[in-house]
C-alpha positions as CSV (number, residue, x, y, z in Angstrom):
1,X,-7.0,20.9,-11.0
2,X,-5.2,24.0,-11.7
3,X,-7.7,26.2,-12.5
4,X,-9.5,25.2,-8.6
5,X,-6.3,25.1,-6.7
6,X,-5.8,29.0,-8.6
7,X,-9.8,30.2,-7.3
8,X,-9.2,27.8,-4.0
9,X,-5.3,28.3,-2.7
10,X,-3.3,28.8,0.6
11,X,-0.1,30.0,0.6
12,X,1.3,26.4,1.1
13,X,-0.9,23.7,-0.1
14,X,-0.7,20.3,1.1
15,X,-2.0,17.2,-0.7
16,X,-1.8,13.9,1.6
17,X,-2.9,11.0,-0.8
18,X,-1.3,7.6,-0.6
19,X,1.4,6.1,-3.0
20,X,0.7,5.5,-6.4
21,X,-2.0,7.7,-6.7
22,X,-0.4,10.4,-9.1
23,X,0.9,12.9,-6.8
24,X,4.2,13.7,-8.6
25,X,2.5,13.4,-11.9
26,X,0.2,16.5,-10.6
27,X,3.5,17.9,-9.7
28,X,5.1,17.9,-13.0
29,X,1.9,18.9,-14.5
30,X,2.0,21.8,-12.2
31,X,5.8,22.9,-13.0
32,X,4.8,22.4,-16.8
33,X,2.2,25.1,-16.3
34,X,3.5,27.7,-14.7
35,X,7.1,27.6,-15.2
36,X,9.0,30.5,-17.4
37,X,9.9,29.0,-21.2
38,X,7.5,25.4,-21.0
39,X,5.7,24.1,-24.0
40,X,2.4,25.5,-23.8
41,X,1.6,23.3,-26.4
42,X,1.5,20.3,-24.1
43,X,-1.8,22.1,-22.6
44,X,-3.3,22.5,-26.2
45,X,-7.3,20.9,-26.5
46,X,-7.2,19.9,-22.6
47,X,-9.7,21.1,-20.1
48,X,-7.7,24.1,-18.8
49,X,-6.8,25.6,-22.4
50,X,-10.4,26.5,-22.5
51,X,-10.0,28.7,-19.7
52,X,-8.0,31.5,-22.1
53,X,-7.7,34.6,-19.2
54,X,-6.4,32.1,-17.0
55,X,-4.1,31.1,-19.2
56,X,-2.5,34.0,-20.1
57,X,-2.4,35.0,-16.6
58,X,-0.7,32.1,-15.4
59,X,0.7,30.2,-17.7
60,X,4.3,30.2,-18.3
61,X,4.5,32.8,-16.4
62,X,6.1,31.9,-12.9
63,X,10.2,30.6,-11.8
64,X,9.3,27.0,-10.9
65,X,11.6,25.3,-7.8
66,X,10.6,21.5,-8.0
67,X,12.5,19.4,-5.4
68,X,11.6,16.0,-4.5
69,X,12.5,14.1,-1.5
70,X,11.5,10.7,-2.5
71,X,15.1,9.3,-3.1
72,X,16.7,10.9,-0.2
73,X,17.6,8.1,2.2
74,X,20.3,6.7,3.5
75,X,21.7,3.9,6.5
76,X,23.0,7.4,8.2
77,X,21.8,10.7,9.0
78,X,25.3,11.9,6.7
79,X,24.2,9.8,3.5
80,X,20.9,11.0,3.8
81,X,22.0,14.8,4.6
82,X,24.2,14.2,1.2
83,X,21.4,13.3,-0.6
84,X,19.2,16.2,0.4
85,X,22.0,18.5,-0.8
86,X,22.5,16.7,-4.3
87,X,18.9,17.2,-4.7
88,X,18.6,21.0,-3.7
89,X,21.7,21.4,-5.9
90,X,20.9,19.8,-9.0
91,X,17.8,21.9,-8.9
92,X,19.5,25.1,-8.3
93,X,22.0,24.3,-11.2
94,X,19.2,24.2,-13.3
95,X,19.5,27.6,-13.1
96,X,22.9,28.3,-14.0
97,X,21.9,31.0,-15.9
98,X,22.0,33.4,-12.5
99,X,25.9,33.2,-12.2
100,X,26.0,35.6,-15.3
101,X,22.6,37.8,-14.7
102,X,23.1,41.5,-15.3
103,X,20.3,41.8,-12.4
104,X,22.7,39.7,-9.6
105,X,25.6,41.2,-7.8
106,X,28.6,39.8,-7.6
107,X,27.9,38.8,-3.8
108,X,24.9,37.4,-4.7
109,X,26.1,35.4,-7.8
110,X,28.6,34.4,-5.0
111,X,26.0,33.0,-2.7
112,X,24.5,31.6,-5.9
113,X,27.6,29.1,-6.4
114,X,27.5,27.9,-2.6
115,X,24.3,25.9,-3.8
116,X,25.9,24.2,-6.7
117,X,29.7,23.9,-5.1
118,X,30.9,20.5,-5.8
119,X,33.5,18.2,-4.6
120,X,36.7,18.4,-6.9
121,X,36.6,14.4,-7.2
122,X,32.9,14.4,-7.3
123,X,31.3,16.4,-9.7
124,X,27.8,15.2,-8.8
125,X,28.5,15.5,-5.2
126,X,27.2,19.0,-4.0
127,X,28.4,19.9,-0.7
128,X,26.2,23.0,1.5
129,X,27.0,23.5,5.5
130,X,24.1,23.3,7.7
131,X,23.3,27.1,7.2
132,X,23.3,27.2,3.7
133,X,21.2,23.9,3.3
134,X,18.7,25.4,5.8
135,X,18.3,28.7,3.5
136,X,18.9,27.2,-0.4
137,X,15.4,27.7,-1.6
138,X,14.9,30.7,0.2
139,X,17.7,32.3,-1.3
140,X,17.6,30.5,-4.9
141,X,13.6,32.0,-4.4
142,X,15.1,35.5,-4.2
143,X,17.9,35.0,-6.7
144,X,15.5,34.1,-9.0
145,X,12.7,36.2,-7.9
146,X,14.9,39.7,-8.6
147,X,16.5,38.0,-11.9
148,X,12.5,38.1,-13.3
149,X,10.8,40.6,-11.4
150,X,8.5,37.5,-10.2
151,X,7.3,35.8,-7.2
152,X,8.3,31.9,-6.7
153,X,5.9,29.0,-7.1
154,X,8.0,26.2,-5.0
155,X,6.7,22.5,-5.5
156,X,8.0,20.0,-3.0
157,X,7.4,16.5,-4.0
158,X,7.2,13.5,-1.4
159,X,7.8,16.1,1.7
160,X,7.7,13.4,4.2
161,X,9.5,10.1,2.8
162,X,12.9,11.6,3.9
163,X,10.8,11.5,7.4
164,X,9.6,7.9,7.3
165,X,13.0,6.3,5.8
166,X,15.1,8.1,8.5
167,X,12.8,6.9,11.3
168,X,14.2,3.1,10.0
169,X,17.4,4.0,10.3
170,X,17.2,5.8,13.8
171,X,18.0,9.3,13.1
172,X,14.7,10.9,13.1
173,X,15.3,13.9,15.8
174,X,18.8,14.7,13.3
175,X,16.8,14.9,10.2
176,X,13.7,16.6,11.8
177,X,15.9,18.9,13.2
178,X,17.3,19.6,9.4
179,X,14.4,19.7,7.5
180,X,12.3,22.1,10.2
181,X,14.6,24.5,9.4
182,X,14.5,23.9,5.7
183,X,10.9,24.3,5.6
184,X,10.6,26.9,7.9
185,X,13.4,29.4,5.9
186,X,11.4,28.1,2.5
187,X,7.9,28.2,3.1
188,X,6.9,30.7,6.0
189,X,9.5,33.4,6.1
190,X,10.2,33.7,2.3
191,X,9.0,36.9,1.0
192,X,9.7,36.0,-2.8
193,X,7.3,32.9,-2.5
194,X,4.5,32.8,-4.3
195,X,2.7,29.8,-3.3
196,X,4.2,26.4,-2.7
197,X,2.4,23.0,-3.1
198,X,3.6,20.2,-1.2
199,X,2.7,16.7,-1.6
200,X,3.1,13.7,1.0
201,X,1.5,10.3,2.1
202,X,1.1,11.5,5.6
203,X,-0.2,14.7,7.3
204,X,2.9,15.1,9.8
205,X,2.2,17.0,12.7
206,X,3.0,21.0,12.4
207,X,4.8,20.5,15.5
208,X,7.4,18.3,13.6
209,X,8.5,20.7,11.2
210,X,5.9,23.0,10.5
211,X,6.8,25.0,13.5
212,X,4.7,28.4,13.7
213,X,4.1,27.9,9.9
214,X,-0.1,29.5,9.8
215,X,-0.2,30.0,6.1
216,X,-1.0,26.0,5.7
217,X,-4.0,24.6,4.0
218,X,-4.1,21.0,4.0
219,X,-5.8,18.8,1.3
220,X,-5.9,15.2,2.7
221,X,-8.5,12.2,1.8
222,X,-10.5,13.0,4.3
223,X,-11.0,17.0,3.4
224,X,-13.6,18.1,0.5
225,X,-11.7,19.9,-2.9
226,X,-9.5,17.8,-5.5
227,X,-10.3,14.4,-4.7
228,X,-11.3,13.8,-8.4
229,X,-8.0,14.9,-8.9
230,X,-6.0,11.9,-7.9
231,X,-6.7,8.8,-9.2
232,X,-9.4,7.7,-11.6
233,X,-13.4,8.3,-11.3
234,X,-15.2,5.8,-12.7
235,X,-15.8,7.5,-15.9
236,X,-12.6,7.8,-16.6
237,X,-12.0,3.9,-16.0
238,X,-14.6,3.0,-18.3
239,X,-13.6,5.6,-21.0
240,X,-9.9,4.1,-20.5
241,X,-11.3,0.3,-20.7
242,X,-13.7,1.4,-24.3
243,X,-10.6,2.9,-25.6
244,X,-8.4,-0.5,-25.7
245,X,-11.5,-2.4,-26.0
246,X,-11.5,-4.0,-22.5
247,X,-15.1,-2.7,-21.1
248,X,-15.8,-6.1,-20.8
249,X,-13.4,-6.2,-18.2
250,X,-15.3,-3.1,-16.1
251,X,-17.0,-5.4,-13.3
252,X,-13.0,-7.3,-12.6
253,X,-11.3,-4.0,-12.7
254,X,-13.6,-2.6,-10.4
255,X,-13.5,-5.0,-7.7
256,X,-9.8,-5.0,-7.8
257,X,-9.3,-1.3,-7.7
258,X,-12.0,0.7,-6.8
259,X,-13.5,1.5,-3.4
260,X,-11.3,4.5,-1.9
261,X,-13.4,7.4,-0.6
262,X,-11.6,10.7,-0.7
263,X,-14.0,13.3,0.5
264,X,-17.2,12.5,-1.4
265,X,-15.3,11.3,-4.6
266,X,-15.1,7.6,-5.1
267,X,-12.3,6.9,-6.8
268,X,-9.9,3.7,-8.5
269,X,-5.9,3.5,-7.6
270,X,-4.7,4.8,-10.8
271,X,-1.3,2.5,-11.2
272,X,-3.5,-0.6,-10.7
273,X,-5.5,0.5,-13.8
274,X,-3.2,1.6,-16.0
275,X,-1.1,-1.7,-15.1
276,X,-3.7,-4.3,-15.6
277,X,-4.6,-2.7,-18.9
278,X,-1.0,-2.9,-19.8
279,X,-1.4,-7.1,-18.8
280,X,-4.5,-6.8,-20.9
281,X,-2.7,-5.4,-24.2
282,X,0.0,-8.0,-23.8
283,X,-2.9,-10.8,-22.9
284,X,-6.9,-10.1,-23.4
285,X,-7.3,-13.6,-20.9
286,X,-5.1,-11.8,-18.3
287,X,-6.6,-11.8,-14.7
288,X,-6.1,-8.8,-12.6
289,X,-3.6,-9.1,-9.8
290,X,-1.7,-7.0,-7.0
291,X,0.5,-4.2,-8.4
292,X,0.0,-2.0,-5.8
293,X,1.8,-4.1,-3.1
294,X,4.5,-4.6,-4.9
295,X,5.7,-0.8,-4.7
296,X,6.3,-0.7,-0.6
297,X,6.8,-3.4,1.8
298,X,3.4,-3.2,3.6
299,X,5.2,-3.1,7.0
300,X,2.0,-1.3,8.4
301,X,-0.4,-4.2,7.9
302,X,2.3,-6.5,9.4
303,X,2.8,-4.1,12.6
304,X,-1.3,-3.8,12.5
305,X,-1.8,-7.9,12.8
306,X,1.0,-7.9,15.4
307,X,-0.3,-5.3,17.9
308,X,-3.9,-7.3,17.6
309,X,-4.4,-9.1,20.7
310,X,-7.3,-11.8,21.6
311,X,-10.2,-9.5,22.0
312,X,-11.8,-6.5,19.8
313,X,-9.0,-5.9,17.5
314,X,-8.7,-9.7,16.4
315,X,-12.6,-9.6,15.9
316,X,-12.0,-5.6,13.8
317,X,-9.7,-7.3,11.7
318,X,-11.6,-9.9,11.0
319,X,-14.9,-7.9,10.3
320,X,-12.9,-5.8,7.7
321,X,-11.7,-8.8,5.9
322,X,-15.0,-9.7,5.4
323,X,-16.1,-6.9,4.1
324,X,-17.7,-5.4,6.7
325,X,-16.9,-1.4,8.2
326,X,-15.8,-0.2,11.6
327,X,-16.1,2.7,13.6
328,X,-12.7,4.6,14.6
329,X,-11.3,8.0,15.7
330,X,-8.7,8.8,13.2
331,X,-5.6,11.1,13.8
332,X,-4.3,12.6,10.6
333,X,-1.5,14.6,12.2
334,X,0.6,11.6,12.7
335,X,4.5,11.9,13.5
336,X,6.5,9.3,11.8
337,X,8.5,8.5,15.3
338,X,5.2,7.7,16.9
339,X,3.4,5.7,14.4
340,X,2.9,2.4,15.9
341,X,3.0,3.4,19.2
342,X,-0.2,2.3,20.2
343,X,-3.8,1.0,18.3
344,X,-5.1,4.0,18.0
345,X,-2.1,5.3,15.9
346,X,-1.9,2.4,13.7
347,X,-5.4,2.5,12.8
348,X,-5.1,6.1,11.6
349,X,-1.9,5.4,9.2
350,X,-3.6,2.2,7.5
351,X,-6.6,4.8,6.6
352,X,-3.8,7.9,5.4
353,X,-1.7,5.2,3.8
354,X,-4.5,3.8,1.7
355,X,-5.2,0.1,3.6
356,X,-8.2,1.4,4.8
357,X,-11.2,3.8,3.1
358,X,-14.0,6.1,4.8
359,X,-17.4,4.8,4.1
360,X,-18.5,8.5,6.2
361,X,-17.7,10.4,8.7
362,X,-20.2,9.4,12.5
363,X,-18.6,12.3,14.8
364,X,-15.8,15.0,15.3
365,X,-12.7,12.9,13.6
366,X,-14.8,9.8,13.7
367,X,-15.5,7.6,10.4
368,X,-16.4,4.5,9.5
369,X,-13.4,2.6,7.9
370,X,-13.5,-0.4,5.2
371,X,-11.3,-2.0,3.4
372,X,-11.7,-0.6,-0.6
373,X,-11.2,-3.7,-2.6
374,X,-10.2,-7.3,-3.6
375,X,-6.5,-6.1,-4.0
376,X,-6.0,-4.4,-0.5
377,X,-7.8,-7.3,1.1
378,X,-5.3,-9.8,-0.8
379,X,-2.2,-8.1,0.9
380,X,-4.4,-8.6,4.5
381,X,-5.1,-12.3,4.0
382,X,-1.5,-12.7,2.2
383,X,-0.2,-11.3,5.5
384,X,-2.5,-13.0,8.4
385,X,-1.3,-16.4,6.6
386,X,2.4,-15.0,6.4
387,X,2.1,-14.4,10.4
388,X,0.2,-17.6,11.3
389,X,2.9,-19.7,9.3
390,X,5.4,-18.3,11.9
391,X,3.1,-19.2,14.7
392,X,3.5,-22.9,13.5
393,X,6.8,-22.7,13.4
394,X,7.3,-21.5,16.6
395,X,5.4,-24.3,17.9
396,X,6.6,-27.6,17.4
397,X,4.4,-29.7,20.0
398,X,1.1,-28.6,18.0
399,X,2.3,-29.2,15.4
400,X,3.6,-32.8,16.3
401,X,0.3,-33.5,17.9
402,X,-1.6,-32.5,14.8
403,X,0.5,-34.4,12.2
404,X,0.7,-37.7,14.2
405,X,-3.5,-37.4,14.8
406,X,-3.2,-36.7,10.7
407,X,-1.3,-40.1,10.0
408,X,-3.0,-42.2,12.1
409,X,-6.6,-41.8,11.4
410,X,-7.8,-40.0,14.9
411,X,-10.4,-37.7,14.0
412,X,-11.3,-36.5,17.3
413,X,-7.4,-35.6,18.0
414,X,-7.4,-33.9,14.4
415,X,-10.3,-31.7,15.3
416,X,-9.2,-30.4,18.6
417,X,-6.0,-29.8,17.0
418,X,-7.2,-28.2,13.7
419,X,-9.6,-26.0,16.2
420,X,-6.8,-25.3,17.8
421,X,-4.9,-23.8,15.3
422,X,-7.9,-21.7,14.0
423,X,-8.1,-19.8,17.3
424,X,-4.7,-18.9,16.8
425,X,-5.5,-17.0,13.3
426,X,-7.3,-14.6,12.2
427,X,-10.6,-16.3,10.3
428,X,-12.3,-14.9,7.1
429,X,-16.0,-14.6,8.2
430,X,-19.0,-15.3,6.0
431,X,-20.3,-11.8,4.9
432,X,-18.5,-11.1,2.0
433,X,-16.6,-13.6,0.4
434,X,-17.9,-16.4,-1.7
435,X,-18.3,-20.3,-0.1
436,X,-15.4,-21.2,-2.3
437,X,-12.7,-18.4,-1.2
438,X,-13.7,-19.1,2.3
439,X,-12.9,-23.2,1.6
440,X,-9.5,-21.5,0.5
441,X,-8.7,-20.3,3.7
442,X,-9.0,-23.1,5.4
443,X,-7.1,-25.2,2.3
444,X,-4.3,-22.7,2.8
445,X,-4.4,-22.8,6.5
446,X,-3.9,-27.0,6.1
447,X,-1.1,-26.5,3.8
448,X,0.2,-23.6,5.8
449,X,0.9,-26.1,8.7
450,X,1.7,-28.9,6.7
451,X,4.9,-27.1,4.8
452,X,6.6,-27.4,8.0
453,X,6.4,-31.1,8.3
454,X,9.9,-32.8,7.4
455,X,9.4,-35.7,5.4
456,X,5.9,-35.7,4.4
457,X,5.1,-34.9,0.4
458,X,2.3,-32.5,0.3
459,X,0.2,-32.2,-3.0
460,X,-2.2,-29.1,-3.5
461,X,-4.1,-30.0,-6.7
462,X,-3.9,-26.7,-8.4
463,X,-2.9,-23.8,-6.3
464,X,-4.3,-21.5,-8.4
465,X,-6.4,-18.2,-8.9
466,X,-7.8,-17.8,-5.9
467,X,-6.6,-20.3,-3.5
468,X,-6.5,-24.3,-2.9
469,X,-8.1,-27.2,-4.1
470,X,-8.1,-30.4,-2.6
471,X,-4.7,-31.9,-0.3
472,X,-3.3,-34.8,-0.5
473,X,-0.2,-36.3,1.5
474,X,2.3,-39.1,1.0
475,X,4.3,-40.4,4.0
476,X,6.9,-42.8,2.0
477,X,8.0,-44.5,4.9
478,X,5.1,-45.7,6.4
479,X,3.6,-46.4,2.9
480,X,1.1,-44.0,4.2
481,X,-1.4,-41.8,2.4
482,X,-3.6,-38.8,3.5
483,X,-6.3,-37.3,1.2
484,X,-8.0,-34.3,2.6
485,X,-11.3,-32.4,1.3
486,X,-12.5,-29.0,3.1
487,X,-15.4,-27.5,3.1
488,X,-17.4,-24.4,4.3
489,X,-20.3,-25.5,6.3
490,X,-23.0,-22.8,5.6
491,X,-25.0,-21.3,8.6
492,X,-22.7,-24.5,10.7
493,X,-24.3,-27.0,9.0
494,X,-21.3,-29.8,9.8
495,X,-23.1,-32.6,8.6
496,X,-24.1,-31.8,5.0
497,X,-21.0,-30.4,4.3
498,X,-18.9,-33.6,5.3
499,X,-21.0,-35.1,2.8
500,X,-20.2,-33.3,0.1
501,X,-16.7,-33.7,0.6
502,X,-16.7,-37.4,0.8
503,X,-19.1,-37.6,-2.2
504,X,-16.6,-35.1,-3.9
505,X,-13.6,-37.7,-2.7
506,X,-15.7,-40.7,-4.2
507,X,-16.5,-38.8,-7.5
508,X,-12.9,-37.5,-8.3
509,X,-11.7,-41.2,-7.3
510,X,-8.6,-39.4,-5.3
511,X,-7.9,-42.6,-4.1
512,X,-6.3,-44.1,-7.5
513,X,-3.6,-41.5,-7.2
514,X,-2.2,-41.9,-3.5
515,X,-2.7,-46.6,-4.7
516,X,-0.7,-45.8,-8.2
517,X,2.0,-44.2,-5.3
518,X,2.0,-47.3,-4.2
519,X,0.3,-46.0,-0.9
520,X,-1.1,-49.3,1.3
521,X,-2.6,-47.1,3.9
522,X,-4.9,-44.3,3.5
523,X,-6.8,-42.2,5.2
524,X,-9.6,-40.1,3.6
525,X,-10.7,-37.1,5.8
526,X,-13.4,-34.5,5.0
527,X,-13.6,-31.6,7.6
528,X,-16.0,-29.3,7.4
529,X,-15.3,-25.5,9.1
530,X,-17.5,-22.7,9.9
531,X,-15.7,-19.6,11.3
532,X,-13.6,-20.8,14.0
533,X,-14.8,-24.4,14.6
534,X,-14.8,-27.7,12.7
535,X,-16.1,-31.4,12.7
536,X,-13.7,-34.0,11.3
537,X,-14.5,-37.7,9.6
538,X,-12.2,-39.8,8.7
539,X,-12.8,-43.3,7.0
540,X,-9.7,-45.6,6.3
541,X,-8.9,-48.1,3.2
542,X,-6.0,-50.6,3.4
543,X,-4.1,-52.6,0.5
544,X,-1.6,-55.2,0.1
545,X,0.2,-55.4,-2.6
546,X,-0.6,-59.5,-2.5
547,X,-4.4,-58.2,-3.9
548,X,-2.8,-55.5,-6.0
């Protein structure tokens, strides 16, 4: 990476990848490089080492600014202003050195300590006015530029989190305001800079605050150059798996983690890897499982489900759940107070955020979009079932009407109802998944509507791994009890599959369970589904507890 971003380099360089994809590793590698006094030992018997002219060009060679932005927040344009100048100062007190330089004047050692001044009762509080945070790594650029006769490489780490934080919290013009002037003072009319490297999830519009700045050269997911360099290729998964002696878990980690496109590289999310191998070391029988959620709230995939309405996008999303691609025009200059303004916008931050991957590009800003892989998909379903549960909720009389059909043994009522409720979801269609993950969909649907009825114990017989397994109900106080099996009805083939579920009911004797419960009642239902329709059957048994 170094030795192509040193043959192939703008001015400002601008990565776009999404989180968790070793951006401000790159970024420390970077600073470890170039910077004046580092350990060029950490380089020693690695790729770029055998490059030597480059190396003793470039390395250790350069003043290094490092800021990142990925902390700065705050419930207040002041806390997050604060913030922004601890981080600025911290990184010019790195450089304490400059307050006794024999190369600084004394007016410019004095401008020096305006970027470290700290509060009297605070020490780790740095305070800057508006016009000395607006020029701080311009002037610590020249300060240090004139202390070692060198040009500045500034690296600015997580540009744009500031951006999409403060947009929560309702001071975006404030902090755009702020930071255009920053960046514009730092990176376009700094004659000590080098070249700077910024790195970021989104590609925020130039108008934002990159104002007039031409010396830009963007390197997003969807641009050709350095996409092998974040994340893993598949080589380097399967050299990772033979070292700890997991290759025999290459085809699970793969499905999890591969399947982003960046340029013409395919590539694996590199913190899923390295985490499921860490499961691995501490368990060999470990399954993989969703890290990558787990480090944001997935608010985007929550705002993309709630914009879809009944037509096209409802059908998109489901298409992409099953594994399928769709075609859309993506916008990757994006401004974080506009992002879910309308469809369009929202399609283009689930492909810059990493929901989404190009399978190829069809026109001018045009690609064909899939979901990469068995984890991303997880965090759609987990979602679409999240926001259907709150659908139920919000409907009582469905819900009644389903539940007393349930109880009482009235197919027909159950399968208008049931159909009902599957119009009002988002379904998992039958091109990608196996027959038994799409029977989990359905299983979780049932229990999804089921958790909200008072009174009623609901028994899932296993949720586990994937999904659901057979349902079963007791009503106590009607001595009442409900067994029902689900199946997928291949190519709508309703009544073979409401065989197999009452041979399935027979075989496994679920019966014994709900009688042992002391149920007198019960009512044994198989329902077969296929996409958004089903057929119900329901066959009844009755006890007394005279025969028992």
């Amino acid at each position: 990476m170094i030795r192509d971003l040193l043959h192939d380099w703008g001015e400002v360089n601008l990565f776009t990848r999404q989180r968790r994809f070793g951006k401000s590793l790159n970024m420390s590698m970077l600073k470890a490089f170039f910077e004046i006094g580092s350990d060029k030992t950490l380089f020693a018997g690695l790729e770029i080492s055998k490059d030597v002219s480059l190396c003793e060009e470039y390395m250790g060679k350069f003043p290094v600014i490092f800021v990142s932005l990925k902390s700065v927040s705050g419930s207040d344009f002041e806390t997050a202003r604060a913030l922004l100048c601890s981080q600025i100062g911290r990184e010019a007190l790195r450089f304490s050195f400059l307050q006794n330089s024999d190369k600084l004047t004394e007016q410019e050692k004095a401008m020096y300590r305006k970027l470290v001044n700290t509060d009297a009762e605070h020490a780790d509080y740095f305070y800057m006015s508006d016009d000395v945070l607006m020029g701080s790594l311009n002037l610590l650029s020249a300060l240090l530029q004139k202390h070692y006769d060198k040009k500045v490489i500034i690296l600015i780490d997580e540009y744009d989190v500031l951006l999409a934080k403060v947009h929560e919290n309702r001071y975006y013009e404030q902090m755009v305001e702020l930071l255009r002037g920053l960046f514009d003072q730092t990176l376009k009319s700094n004659a000590s800079l080098y070249f700077a490297v910024l790195t970021g999830c989104l590609r925020v519009a130039k108008e934002s605050i990159f104002t007039g700045l031409n010396n830009l050269q963007i390197f997003s997911i969807a641009t050709v150059g350095f996409n092998e360099y974040f994340g893993f290729t598949d080589q380097e998964v399967r050299t990772m798996l033979d070292y700890y002696g997991f290759l025999g878990k290459y085809d699970q980690v793969k499905e999890w983690y591969d399947g982003y496109r960046f340029g013409y590289e395919d590539v694996y999310c590199p913190w899923d890897v390295i985490q499921y191998c860490a499961d691995l070391r501490r368990d060999f029988h470990a399954e993989p499982k969703d890290h990558w959620s787990n480090t944001s709230s997935n608010d985007v995939v929550r705002h993309f489900i709630e914009h879809a309405d009944a037509g096209a996008t409802k059908s998109e999303i489901e298409a992409l759940v099953a594994g399928e691609t769709i075609t859309k025009e993506i916008r990757e200059d994006l401004t974080y107070n506009h992002l879910y303004d309308s469809m369009e916008n929202i399609w283009s931050v689930l492909f810059t955020t990493g929901y989404l991957t190009q399978y190829g590009k069809v026109g001018e800003d045009v690609w064909k979009l899939a979901i990469p892989n068995r984890e991303i998909r997880k965090i759609f379903t987990r979602q679409i079932m999240e926001m259907f549960k709150e659908v139920v909720a919000k409907d009582g009389e469905l819900l009644k009407a389903f539940c007393m059909a349930l109880q009482t043994g009235n197919a027909i009522e159950v399968e208008k109802q049931f159909t009902a409720y599957l119009g009002k979801t988002i379904s998992i269609r039958d091109t990608y998944v196996r027959k038994e993950r799409k029977e989990n969909f359905y299983h979780g649907i049932i229990l999804g509507i089921l958790g909200f009825k008072d009174g009623w114990r609901v028994i899932s017989n296993g949720e586990s791994g994937d999904g659901y397994s057979d349902i079963m109900v007791e009503i106590e106080s009607e001595d009442v009890g409900i067994i029902v099996e689900l199946k997928y009805a291949e190519r709508a083939k309703y009544t073979e599959a409401l065989q197999e579920a009452f041979d399935q009911i027979q075989k496994m004797n679920y019966v014994s369970r709900l009688k042992d419960d002391g149920c007198l009642t019960i009512y044994k239902y198989g329902i077969a589904c296929f996409k958004k329709k089903c057929k119900v059957k329901c066959e009844k048994e009755e006890y007394s507890l005279e025969n028992e």
